[in-house]
Legacy VTK file of the C-alpha trace (Angstrom):
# vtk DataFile Version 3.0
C-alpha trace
ASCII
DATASET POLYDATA
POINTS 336 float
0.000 0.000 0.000
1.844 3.179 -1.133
1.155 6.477 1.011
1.702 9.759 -0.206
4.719 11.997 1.088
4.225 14.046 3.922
4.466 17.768 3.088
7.275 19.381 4.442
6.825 21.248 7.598
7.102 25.393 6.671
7.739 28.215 8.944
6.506 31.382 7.136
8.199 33.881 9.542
12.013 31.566 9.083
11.077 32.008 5.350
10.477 35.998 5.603
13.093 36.628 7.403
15.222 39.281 6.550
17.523 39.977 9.521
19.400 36.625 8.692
20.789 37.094 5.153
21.466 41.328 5.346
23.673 40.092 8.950
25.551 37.522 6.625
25.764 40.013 4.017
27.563 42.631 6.497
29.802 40.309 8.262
31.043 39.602 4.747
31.206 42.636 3.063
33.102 44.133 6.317
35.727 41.704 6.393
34.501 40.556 9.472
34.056 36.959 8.510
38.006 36.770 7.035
38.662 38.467 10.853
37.218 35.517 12.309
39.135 32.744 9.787
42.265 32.510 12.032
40.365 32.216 15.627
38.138 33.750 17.897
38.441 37.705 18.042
36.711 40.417 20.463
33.976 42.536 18.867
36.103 45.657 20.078
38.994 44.503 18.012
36.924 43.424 15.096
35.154 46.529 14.823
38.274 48.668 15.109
39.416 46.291 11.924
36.328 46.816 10.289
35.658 50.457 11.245
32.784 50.044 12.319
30.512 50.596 15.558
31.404 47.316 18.294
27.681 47.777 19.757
25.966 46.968 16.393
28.530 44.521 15.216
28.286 42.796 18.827
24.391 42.431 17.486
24.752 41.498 14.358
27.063 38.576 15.460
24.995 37.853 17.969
21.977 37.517 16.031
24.040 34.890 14.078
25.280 32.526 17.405
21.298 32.170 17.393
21.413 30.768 13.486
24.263 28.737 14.401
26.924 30.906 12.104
29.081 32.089 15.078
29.219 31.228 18.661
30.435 33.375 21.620
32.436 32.304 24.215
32.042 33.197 28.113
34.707 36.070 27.845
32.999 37.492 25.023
34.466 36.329 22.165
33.062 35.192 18.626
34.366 32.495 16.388
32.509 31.161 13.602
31.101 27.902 13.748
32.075 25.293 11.260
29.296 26.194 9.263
30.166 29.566 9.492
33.156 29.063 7.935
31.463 28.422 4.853
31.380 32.211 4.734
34.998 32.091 3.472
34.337 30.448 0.445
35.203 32.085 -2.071
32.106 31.639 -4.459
29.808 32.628 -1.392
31.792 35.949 -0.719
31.218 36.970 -4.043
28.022 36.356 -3.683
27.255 37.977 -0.331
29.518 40.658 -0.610
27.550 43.794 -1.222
29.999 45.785 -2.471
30.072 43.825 -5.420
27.924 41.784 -7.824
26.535 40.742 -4.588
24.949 44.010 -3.641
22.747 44.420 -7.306
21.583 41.325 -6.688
20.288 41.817 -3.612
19.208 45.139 -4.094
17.551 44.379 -7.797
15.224 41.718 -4.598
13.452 45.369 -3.975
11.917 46.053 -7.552
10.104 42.642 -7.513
6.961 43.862 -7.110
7.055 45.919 -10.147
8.260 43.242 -11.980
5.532 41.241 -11.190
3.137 43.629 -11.918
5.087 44.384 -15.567
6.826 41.413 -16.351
9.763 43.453 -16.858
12.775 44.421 -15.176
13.180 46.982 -13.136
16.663 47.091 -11.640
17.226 50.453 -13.493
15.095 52.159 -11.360
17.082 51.036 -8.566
20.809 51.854 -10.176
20.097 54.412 -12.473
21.120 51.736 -15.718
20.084 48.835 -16.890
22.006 45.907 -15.925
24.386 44.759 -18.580
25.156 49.013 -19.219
25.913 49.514 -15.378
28.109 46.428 -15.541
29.777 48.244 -18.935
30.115 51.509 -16.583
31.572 50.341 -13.549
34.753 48.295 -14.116
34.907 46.248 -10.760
31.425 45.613 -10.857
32.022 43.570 -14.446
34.873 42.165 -12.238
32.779 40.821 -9.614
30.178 39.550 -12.120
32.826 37.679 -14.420
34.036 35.957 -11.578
30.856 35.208 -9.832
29.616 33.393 -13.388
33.188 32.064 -13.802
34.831 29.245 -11.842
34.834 31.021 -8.866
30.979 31.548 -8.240
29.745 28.164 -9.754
32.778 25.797 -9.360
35.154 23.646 -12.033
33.175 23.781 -15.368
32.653 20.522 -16.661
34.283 19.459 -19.947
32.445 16.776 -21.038
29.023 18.876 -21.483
28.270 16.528 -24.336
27.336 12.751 -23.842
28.916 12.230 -27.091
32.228 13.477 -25.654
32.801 16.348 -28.244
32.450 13.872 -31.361
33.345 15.732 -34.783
34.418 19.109 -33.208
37.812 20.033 -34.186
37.427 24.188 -33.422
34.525 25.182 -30.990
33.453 28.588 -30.565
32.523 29.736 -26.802
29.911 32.502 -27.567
29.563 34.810 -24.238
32.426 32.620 -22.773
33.065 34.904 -19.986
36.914 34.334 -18.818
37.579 30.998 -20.295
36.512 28.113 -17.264
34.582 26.411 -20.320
37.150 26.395 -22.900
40.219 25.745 -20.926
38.391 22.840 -19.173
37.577 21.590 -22.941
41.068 22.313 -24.449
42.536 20.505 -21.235
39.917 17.174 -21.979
40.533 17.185 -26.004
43.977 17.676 -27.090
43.369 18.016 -30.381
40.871 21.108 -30.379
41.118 24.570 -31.452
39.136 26.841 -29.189
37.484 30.846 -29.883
36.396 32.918 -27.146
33.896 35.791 -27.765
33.042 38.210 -24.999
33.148 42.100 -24.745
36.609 43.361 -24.737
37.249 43.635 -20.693
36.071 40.295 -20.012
38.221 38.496 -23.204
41.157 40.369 -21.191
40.466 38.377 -18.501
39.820 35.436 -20.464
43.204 35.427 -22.697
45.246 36.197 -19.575
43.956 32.664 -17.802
44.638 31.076 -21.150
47.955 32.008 -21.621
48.148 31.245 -17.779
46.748 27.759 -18.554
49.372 27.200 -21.200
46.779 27.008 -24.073
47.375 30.078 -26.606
48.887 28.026 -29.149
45.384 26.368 -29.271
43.046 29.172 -28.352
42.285 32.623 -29.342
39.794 35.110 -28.097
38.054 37.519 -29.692
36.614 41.145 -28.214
32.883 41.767 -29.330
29.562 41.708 -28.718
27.587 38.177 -29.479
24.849 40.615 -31.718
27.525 41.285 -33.825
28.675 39.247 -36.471
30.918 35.982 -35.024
33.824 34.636 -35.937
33.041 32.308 -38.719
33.991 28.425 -39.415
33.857 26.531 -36.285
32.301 23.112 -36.362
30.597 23.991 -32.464
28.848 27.498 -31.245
28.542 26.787 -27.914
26.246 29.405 -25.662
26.958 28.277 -22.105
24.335 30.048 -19.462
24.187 32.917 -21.849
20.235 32.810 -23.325
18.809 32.512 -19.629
20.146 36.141 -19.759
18.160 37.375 -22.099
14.316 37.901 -23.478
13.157 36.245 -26.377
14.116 39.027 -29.173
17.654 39.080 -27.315
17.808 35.256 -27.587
17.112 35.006 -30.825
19.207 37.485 -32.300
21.954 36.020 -29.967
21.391 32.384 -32.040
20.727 33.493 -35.400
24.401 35.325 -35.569
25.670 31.515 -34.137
23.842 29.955 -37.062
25.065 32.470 -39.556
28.706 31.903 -38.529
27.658 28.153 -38.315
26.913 27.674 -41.956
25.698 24.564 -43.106
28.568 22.290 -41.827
28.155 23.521 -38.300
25.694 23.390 -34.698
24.816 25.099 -32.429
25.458 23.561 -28.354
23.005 25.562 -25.955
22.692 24.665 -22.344
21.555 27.030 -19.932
17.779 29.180 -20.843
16.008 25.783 -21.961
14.481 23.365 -19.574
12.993 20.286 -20.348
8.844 20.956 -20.981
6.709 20.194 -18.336
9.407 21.172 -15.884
8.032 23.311 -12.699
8.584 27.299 -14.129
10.683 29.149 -10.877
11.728 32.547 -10.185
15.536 32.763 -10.895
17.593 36.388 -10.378
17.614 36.672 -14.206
14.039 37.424 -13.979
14.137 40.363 -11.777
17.540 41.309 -13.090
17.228 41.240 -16.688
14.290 39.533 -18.113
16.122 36.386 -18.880
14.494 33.173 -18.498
14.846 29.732 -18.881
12.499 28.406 -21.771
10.548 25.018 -22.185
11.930 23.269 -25.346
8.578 23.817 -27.242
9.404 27.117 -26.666
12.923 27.396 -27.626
11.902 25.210 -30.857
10.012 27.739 -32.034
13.045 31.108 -31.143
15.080 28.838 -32.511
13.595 28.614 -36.010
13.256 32.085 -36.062
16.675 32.355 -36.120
17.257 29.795 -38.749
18.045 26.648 -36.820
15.992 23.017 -36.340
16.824 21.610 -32.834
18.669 18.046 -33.559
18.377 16.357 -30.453
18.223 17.639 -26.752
19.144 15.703 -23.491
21.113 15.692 -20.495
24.838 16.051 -20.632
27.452 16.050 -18.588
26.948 17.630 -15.244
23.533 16.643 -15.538
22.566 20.256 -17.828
19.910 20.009 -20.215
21.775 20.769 -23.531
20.099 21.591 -27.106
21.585 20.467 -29.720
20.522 22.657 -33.216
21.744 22.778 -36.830
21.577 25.506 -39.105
18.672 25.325 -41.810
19.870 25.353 -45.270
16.907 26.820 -47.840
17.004 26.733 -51.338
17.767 29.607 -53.163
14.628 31.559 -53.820
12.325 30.085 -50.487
LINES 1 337
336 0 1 2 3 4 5 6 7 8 9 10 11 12 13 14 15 16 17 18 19 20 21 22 23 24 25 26 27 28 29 30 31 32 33 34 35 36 37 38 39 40 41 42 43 44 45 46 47 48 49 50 51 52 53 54 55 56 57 58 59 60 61 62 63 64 65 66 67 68 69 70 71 72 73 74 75 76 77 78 79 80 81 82 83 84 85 86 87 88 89 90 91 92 93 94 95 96 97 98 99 100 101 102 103 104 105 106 107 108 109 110 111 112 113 114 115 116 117 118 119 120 121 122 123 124 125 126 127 128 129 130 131 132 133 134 135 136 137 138 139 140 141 142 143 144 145 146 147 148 149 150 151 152 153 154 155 156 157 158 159 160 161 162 163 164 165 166 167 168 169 170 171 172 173 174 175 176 177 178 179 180 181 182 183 184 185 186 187 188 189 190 191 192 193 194 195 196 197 198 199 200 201 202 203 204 205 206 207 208 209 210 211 212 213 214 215 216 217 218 219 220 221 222 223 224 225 226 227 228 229 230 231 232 233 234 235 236 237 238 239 240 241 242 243 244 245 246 247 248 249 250 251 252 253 254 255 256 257 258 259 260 261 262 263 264 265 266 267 268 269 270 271 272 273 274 275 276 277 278 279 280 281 282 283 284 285 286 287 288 289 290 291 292 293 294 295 296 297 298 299 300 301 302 303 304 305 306 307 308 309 310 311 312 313 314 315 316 317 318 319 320 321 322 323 324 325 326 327 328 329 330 331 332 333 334 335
């Protein structure tokens, strides 16, 4: 006799909660937490470190020995706890730090309500720019982002995306490649590839320093430019690696029909990342309220995909269990 599952037990007032994640997000961004990494400190000392007042860092850190993120000792002293520590990672720092990428995209949390009401983002009204042009404006933002998307933020990248194990490509293209995780992790796996990267110009500087750091120029080159310009032409693979789940639809497809241009007919297009299998539960992801992006049932992405001149081939989960689209360029006849 089967029974059903009992429903997890839900505290709405843990879940809405705000004091716990802004005190994790100060501790952080203060250097409070790296204070703390070597040992026990007094709150006197660590706010003298940290410049800021001991009284409200003594409740802030306090507020956290209840979560079970720090602990105080009788003399008044606060370690972290060993899950505390996880504060130090470096992924999580970027993340938390709100001086950084980490501070958008927890202030871009504040305009949800208008874009629930629009269905459009509204993080300019709480920066004064759009997202991708205050990332163009501010230097060490676009730092903090590149490395939060980059192995840093979400860990090794996974060479062997494909089940097939890279079958038939000899040059892939990395369109929106970021600072080359992807490709050295692929050049690394497949000794005889060729490799392209294409991002905007201060994130390929980042990119061909960690591949001449990786000891793969001789294999690899990247390329400065936007992805809605015209791409490098004549690789056998495009590959868009969490780049479409950045974008709206027009975006997306204007993003894949410059792949299948520089495609041709010989080539394909790789996408995982902004296409979920269909029927799969739709959930609010910090692309939404950020930028619009979205991640698109394959119906869906069938049809953007057409528009932009390519039939998806097959679609499946690859390496690293990620859904990944496979697509080929259409070829027409002259005069259809």
């Amino acid at each position: 006799m089967s029974t059903v599952p009992a429903a997890p037990a839900v505290d709405l007032d843990t879940l809405a909660d705000l004091c716990a994640p802004w005190c994790l997000r100060v501790v952080v961004t203060l250097g409070v937490a790296d204070a703390l990494a070597g040992g026990a400190g007094r709150v006197d000392d660590l706010a003298a470190a940290a410049g800021c007042d001991a009284g409200a860092l003594a409740e802030v850190l306090g507020h956290l020995v209840g979560l079970g993120v720090t602990e105080c000792a009788p003399g008044g002293a606060f370690a972290l706890t060993p899950a505390g520590r996880g504060l130090l990672e470096p992924g999580r720092r970027l993340f938390l730090d709100l001086s950084g990428i980490g501070g958008r995209m927890a202030g871009a949390w504040a305009t949800l309500p208008a874009y629930v009401r629009t269905g459009q983002p509204a993080y300019a009204d709480a920066f004064g720019l759009p997202f991708w042009q205050d990332l163009e404006t501010h230097p060490a933002l676009r730092a903090s982002f590149d490395a939060l998307m980059g192995g840093v933020g979400h860990g090794p990248a996974d060479p062997e995306l494909l089940a097939d194990g890279w079958a038939g490509v000899r040059h892939l293209v990395d369109v929106g490649g970021g600072t080359g995780d992807m490709l050295c992790a692929v050049l690394r796996s497949h000794k005889g590839m060729r490799g392209t990267l294409v991002d905007l110009p201060q994130t390929a500087g980042e990119a061909a320093r960690a591949i001449d750091a990786a000891g793969l120029s001789d294999r690899a080159q990247v390329v400065g430019q936007s992805f809605f310009d015209p791409l490098p032409a004549g690789g056998d693979a495009y590959l868009l690696r969490k780049v479409l789940n950045d974008w709206p639809d027009a975006e997306a497809v204007a993003i894949l029909r410059r792949c299948a241009e520089a495609a041709g007919a010989g080539g394909r297009v790789l996408v995982a990342g902004g296409v979920s299998p269909d029927g799969a539960l739709a959930t609010l992801t910090p692309e939404r309220v950020l930028v619009g992006g979205r991640d698109r049932p394959l119906a869906v992405f069938v049809r953007l995909a057409g528009e932009a001149g390519l039939a998806v081939v097959r679609s499946g989960h690859g390496g690293g269990g990620r859904f990944v689209v496979e697509c080929r360029p259409v070829v027409r006849e002259r005069g259809t």
